[in-house]
N, C-alpha and C positions, 0 to 999 in steps of 0.2 A: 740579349738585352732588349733587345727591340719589341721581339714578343713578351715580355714581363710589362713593356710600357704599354704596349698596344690593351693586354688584358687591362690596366689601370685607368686608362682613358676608356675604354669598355664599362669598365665599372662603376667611375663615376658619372657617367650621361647618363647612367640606366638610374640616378639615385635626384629628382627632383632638385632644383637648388631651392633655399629658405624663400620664403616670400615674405619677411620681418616684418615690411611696412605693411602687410593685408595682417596681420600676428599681431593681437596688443600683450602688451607684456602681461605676465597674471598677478592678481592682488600680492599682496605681501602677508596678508594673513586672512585665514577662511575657517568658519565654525566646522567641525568636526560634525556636527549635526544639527538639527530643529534646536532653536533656543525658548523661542517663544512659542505661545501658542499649543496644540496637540501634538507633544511629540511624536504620538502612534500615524502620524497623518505618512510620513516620508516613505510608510512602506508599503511594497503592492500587498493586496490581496491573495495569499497563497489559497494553490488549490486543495487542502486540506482544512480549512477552516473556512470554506464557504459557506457552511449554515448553521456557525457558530452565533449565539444573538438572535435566531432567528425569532424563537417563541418572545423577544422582548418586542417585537416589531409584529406578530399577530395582535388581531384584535379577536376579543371572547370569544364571538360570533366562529373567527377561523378555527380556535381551537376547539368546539363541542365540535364544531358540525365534523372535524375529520378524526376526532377522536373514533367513534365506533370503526372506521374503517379500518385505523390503524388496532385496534383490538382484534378485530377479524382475522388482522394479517400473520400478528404475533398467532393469536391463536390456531393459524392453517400452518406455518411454522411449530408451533410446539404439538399440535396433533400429528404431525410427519415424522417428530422425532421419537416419541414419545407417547402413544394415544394412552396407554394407562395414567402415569404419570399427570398428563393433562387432564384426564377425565376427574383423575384424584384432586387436582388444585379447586378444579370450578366445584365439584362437590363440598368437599371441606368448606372452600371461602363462603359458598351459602350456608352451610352449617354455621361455620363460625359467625357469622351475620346474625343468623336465627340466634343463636345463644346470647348476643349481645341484646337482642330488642327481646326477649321469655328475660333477660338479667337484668333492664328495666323495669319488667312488669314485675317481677318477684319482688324488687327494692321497694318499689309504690305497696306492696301487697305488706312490707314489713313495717313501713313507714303508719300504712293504715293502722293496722295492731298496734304501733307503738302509740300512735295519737289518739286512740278509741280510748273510753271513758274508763274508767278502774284505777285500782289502786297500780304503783308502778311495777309491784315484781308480775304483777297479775298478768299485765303486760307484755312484759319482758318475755314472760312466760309464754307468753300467746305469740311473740315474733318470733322462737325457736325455731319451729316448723320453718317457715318461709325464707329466715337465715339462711339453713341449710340445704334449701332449694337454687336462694342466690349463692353460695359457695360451690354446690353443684354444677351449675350454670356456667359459675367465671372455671372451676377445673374444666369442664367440658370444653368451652371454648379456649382453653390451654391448649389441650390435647392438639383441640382442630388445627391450631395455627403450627403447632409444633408438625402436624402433618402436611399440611400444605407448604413448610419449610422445607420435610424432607421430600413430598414431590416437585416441589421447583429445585431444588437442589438436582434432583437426575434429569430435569427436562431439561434445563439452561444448558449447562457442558453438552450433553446433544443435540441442541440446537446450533449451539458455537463451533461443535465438532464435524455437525454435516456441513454447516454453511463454508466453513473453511475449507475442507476437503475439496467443497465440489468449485472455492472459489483458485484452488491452486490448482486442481484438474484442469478447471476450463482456461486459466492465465495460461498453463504451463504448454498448452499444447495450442491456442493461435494461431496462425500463419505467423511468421516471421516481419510480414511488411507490414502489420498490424504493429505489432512492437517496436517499428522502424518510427510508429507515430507519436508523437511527444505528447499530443490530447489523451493520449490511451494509456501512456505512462504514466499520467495525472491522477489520471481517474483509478486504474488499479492502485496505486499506493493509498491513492486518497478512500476507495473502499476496503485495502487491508489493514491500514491505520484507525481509521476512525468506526467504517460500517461494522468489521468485525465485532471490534470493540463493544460497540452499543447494541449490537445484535444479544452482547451476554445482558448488557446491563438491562435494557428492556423490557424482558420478561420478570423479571422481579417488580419494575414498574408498573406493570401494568395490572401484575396482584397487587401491588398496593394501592391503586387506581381502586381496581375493584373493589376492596376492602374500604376505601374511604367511601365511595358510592353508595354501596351497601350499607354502610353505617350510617350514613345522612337517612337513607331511603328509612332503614329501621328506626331508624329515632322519631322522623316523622312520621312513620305507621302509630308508634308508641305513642303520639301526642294526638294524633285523631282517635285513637278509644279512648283516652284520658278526656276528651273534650276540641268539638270540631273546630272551635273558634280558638284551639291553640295553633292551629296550621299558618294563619295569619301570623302571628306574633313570633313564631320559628323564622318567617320570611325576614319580619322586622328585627330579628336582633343577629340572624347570621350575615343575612345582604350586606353591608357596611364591612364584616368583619374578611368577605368572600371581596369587595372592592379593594382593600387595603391590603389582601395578601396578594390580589393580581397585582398592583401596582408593586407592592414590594418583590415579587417574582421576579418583574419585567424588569425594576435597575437591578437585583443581582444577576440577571442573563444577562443585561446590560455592559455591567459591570467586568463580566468574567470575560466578554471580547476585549473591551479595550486591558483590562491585565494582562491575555494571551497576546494579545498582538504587543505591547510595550516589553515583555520578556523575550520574544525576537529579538528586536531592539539591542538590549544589555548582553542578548548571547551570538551577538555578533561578534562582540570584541572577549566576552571569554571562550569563546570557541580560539578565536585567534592566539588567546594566551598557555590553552592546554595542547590545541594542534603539534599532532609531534612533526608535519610536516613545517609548520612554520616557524618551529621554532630555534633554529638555526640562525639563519635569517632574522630574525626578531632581535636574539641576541647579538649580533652581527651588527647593526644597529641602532642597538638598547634602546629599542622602541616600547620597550615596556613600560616605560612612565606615563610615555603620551598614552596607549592606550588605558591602562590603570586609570589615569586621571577623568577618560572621555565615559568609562564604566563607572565609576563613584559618583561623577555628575550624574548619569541616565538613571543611578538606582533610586540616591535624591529624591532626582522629577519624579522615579515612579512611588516610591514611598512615600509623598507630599499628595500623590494624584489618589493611590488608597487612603489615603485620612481623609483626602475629600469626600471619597467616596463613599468611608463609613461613618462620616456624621451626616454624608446626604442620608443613608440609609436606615443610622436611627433616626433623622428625622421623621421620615418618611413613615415608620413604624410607629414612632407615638402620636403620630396623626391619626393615622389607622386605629391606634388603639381605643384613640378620641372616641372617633367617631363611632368606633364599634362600642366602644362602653355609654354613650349617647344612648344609642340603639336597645343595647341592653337593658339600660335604665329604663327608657320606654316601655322595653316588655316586659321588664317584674312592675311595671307600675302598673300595668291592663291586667296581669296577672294576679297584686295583689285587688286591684276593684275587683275579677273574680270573684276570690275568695272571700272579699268582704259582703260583696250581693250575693253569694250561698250558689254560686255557680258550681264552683268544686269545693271538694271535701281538702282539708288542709292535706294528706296525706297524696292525694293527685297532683295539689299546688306543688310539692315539694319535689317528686318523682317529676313535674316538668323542668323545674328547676334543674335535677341533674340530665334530661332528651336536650335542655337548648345546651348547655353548655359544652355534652356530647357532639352534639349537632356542630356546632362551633369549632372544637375541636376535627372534626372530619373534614368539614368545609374548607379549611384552611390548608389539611392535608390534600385533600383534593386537587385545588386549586395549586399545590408546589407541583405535584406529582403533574397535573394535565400539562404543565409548562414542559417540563423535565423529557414526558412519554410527549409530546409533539415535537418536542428538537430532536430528539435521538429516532424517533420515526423518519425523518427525512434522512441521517444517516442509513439508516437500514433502507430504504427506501431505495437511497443510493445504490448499495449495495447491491441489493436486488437488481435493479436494473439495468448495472453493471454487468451482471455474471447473465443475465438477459441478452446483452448484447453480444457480450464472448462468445454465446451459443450460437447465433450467425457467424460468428468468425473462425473455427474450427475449419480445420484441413480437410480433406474429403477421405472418408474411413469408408467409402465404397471402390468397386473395381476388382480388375485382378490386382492381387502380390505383383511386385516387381520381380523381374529375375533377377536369378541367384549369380548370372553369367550376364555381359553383354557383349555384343562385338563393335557393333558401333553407335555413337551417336551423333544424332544429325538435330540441328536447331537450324528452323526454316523461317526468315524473316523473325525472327524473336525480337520483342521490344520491350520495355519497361521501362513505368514512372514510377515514384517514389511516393507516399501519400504528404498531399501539400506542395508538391513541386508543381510547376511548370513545365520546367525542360526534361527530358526524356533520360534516363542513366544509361539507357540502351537504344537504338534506334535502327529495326533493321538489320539483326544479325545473323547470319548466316555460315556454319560450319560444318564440319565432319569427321567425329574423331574414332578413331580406331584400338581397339584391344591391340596392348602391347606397344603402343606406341607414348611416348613424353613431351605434351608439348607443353607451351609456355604463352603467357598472358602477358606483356610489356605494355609501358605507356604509363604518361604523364600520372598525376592523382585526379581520381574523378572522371579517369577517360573511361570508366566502367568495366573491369576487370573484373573487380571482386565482386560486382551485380552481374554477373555474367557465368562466374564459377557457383554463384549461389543457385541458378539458373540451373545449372548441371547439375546441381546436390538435391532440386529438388524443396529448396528452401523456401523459390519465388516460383510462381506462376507465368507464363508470359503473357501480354495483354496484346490487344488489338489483334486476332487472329492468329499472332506467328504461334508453330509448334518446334514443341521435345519431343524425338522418338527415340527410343531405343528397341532397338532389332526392328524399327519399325513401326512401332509401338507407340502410340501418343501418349503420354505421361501422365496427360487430364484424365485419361481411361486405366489409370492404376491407384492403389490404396496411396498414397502421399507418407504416410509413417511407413509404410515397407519400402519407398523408394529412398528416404533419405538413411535407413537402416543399411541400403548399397552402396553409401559413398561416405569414405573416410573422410575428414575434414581437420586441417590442422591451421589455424590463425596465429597471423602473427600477437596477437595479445589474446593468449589462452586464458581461458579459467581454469586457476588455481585451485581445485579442488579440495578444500579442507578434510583430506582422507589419506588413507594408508597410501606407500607408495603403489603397491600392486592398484589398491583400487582405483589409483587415478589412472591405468590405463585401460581396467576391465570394464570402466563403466564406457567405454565408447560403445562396447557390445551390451550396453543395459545394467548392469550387474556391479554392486558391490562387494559381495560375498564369493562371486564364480570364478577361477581363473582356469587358462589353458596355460600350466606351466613352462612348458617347452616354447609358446608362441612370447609368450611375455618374455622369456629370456632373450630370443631372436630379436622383439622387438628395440629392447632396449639397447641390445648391441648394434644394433645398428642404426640407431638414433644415437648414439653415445653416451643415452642413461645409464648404462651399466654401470661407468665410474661413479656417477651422483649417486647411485640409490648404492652401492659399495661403500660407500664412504658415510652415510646414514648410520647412525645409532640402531640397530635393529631393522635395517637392511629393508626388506619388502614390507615391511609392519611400521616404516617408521612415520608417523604420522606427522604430514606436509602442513604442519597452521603452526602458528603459535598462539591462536586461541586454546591450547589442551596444554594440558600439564607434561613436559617432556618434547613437545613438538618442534619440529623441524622449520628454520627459514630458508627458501632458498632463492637463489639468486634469479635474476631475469632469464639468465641464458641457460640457467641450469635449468626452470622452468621451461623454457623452447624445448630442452632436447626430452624433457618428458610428454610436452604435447606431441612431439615427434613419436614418439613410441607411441603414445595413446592411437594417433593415425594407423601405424603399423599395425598394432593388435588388433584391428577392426577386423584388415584381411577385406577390406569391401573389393568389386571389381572396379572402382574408381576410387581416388588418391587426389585430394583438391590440398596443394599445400600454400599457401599465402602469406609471402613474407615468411614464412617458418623460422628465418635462422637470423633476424632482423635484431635481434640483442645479443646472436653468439659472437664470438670471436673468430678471427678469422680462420684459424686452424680448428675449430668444434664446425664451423660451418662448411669447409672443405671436406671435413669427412663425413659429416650429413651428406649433401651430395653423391658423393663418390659411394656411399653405402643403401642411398633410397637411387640417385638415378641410376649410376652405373654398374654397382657389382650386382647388383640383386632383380636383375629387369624379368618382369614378369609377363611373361604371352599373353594372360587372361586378363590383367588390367590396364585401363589407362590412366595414367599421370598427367594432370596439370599443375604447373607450376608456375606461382607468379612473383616476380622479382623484378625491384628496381636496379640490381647488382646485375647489370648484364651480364657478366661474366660465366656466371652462373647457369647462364640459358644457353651458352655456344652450341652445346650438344644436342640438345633436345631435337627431336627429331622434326617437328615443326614448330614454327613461333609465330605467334598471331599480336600484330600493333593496335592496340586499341588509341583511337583520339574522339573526346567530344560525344561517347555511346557509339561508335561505328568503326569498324573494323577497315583501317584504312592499309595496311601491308598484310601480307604472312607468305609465310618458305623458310626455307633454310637458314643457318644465321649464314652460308656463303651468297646464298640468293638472296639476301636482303643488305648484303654489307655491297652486293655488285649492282643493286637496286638504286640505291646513294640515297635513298630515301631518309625519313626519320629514322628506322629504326640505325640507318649508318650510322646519322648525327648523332644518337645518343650516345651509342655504343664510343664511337670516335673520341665524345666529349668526356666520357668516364674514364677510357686507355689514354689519352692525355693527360687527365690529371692522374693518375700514376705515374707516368713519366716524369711530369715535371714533376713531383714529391721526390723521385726518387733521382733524378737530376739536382736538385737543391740540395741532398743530404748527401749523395754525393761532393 
């Protein structure tokens, strides 16, 4: 009795008492979220929509001057993928340009016949010819555009196809401590989500970039042979039209942030209502009213905050329109003085008539597309400079191959930090482990264990001077992909490989398609797969997702014992298990053990094992206590339970509490 009391007074000194009176009580009722005011304001800035908006917050100036640059880019991009294909768009788009400013001249040339002096069929007769010059013209420049469709059609998917490739090549194979960085997990998603993305859209923008450019420049070619002092009067009736489409650009880029960011917002709380994790709990409960209620509210505000927004935006457009039909009116008024002072022939008057309002039309085009092609240039941009930086971060693909054998290995002062950290995961470790032999990794969380076995895999590098040798051999002086190809690795929270069951043990060796029948069998029986993948619908082929039609779910611990086999089939001369049998049950994890440490001990490799189940470690042939990144005991579990050290206390504190469990169920 005594000791039940003593642990209870234990337990509660260890548990702060209230401090009430420094504690004020909490409201009795508190808004759900933002009532007034912007309700987009409450959320951070995710990293995925940092240069969403951006073109509405350039000024003109920003967007001509980096436009050429960003046309260069696309285009050293789609010549990489594609140089015919490319070659073909820029040809075609000038062709089709030519056909559109030869298809004003020929209209002025039919206009002239129609308006010259004669009776009307005489006429009519006389603008035959040049009719079918302009019908020629608009087919021709049919054709062209229908070809420049089909060569952006095979350059785009090849550009989308390399860029991808080489952006999951270069993710795929980083250093490991790179990916340990939360900035770098940002940033690739935020360039697979979005750079990808714009890298397809882009290249279609920036033909229609070109094609509006082209069309202005042709129109105004068209107006200076018609008459010099028409180049003035294009300025005067587009300018206004070109001010009015920037401003209306900038609130719908405007506009399109705060929508994206207020759908955050609303899909907070229906993420919450469709979650199949939450929703147990939800109903448990019946929290679905309040949320329901706080989601019909946010859609409200956001539905009331677009009506704003689309009557700011027709406003905003018939301003525009104002001022550009202002403008206009200006210029058929100097247009018609023209033709009343015998400057132009009424047939030039008229053929300008359709350059400005061509012109008009481009400008406008221009102007959406420069917005569009400079915010999706900074995602690409991103991107690039993304898959820029991975290229510094790649493992060292020089050296020898690692061997295929080792006998031992030795870490001489090895140290390591984490990126972003201060304190050190490792500091000063020093070991030596032997083929054939099992040891084991103990200690608290965070006392650097599993930064220590990754160390051995090959995963992490060591910094400040300490080395990895094996047979001698410094590790920085071997290929990095052939050395982690020698070390099996089995975690306690495996990936789940959405594949056949065979495949989820043959790819530890690379391979979905290869297996070694007789190893896989081994494997599995001795991680205790065999019964799981036995008891499978179509046994080695049965497909472990329930994303596929017929696929298998399978449980936590049924998942441990197939990462367990995955280890086995490696066959590497090193064996890192961690945590392995951490969701089995007690009897799956006893015979893990009993079939990786003890029935099957192999001369050529070494095993490490790391486990908070002491129990688990008695055997092993050595055990090393990690505390704080520093390797504070190792021996024997007799040399360390005669040590009375840590590893005693723990050991002591785990065999107590089985005792008293099984004293009380007694």
């Amino acid at each position: 009795m005594s000791d039940g009391s003593d642990a209870a007074s234990i337990r509660q000194s260890a548990v702060p008492a209230p401090r009430g009176a420094e504690f004020p009580l909490p409201p009795a009722a508190v808004p759900a979220g933002p009532h007034d005011g912007d309700i987009a304001d409450g959320l951070e800035e995710t990293y995925w929509s940092v240069y969403d908006g951006a073109a509405s917050k350039a000024t003109v100036g920003q967007i001509l001057a980096r436009l050429p640059r960003i046309v260069r880019q696309i285009g050293r991009l789609a010549w990489a993928a594609d140089r015919t294909a490319t070659l073909a768009v820029v040809v075609l788009q000038l062709a089709s340009a030519a056909m559109t400013a030869f298809g004003l001249m020929a209209s002025v040339a039919v206009l002239r016949e129609l308006f010259a002096e004669g009776p009307t069929p005489d006429r009519v007769r006389a603008a035959i010819p040049q009719l079918a010059v302009v019908v020629a013209l608009l087919s021709a420049r049919a054709l062209l555009e229908a070809g420049v469709a089909v060569a952006q059609a095979r350059v785009t998917p090849r550009i989308r196809t390399a860029l991808e490739c080489e952006f999951l090549t270069l993710t795929a194979h980083v250093r490991l401590e790179v990916v340990d960085d939360a900035d770098w997990h940002d940033e690739a998603y935020r360039a697979n989500d979005r750079g990808l993305f714009y890298a397809r859209q882009i290249v279609g923008q920036v033909v229609s970039l070109a094609a509006a450019l082209l069309g202005l420049v042709g129109t105004a070619g068209v107006l200076g042979v018609l008459h010099p002092a028409l180049l003035p009067l294009l300025l005067l009736s587009v300018l206004p039209v070109g001010a009015a489409a920037v401003r209306t650009a900038r609130a719908r880029f405007h506009s399109f942030k705060r929508w994206n960011t207020l759908q955050r917002r609303v899909r907070v709380f229906s993420w919450l209502l469709l979650e199949r994790d939450a929703a147990a709990e939800l109903r448990s409960d019946t929290a679905q009213g309040a949320l329901l209620e706080e989601h019909r509210r946010l859609t409200t505000r956001i539905a009331e905050e677009d009506t704003r927004l689309g009557v700011s935006s027709a406003g905003l457009n018939l301003v525009g329109r104002a001022v550009g039909g202002i403008g206009t009116g200006i210029t058929y008024t100097a247009l018609g003085a023209m033709l009343i002072a015998g400057w132009l022939p009424l047939a030039a008057g008229a053929g300008a008539v359709l350059a400005i309002q061509a012109a008009q039309s481009s400008l406008t085009r221009l102007v959406d597309v420069s917005h569009l092609v400079y915010e999706q240039a900074m995602w690409v941009d991103d991107l690039l400079a993304f898959q820029e930086r991975c290229r510094t971060l790649q493992p060292r693909r020089s050296g020898a191959p690692a061997p295929e054998t080792v006998k031992t290995i030795a870490l001489d002062d090895v140290s390591f930090t984490y990126p972003g950290k201060d304190t050190p995961a490792l500091n000063g470790i020093s070991m030596t482990l032997h083929a054939g032999q099992t040891v084991a990794f103990v200690g608290v969380n965070g006392s650097g264990k599993s930064t220590c076995a990754r160390l051995l895999a090959g995963l992490y590098e060591p910094q400040d001077g300490g080395t990895v040798r094996w047979d001698g051999v410094n590790v920085l002086d071997m290929d990095a992909e052939s050395l982690q190809a020698r070390v099996g690795c089995v975690l306690q929270d495996p990936v789940r490989f959405p594949f056949s069951a065979l495949a989820n043990l043959t790819i530890s060796r690379g391979t979905l398609t290869e297996a070694d029948p007789q190893r896989a069998l081994d494997a599995a029986r001795a991680s205790g797969a065999e019964q799981v993948i036995a008891g499978l619908p179509g046994r080695w082929e049965a497909l472990l997702s329930k994303r596929f039609r017929g696929g298998q779910e399978l449980s936590a611990g049924q998942w441990a014992k197939i990462a367990v086999a995955r280890g086995l089939y490696k066959n590497a001369p090193v064996l890192l298990l961690d945590e392995p049998t951490a969701s089995m049950d007690p009897r799956a994890e006893h015979a893990v053990y009993e079939a990786v440490l003890r029935d099957n001990p192999r001369p050529d490799q070494i095993t490490v094992l790391i486990s908070h189940r002491l129990a688990s470690v008695v055997a092993c042939d050595r055990i090393f206590v990690f505390d704080g990144g520093r390797i504070t005991e190792s021996g024997t579990h007799q040399e360390l339970m005669d040590l009375g050290g840590d590893y005693a206390a723990m050991f002591t504190l785990q065999a107590d509490g089985y005792r008293a469990g099984a004293g009380e169920a007694a």
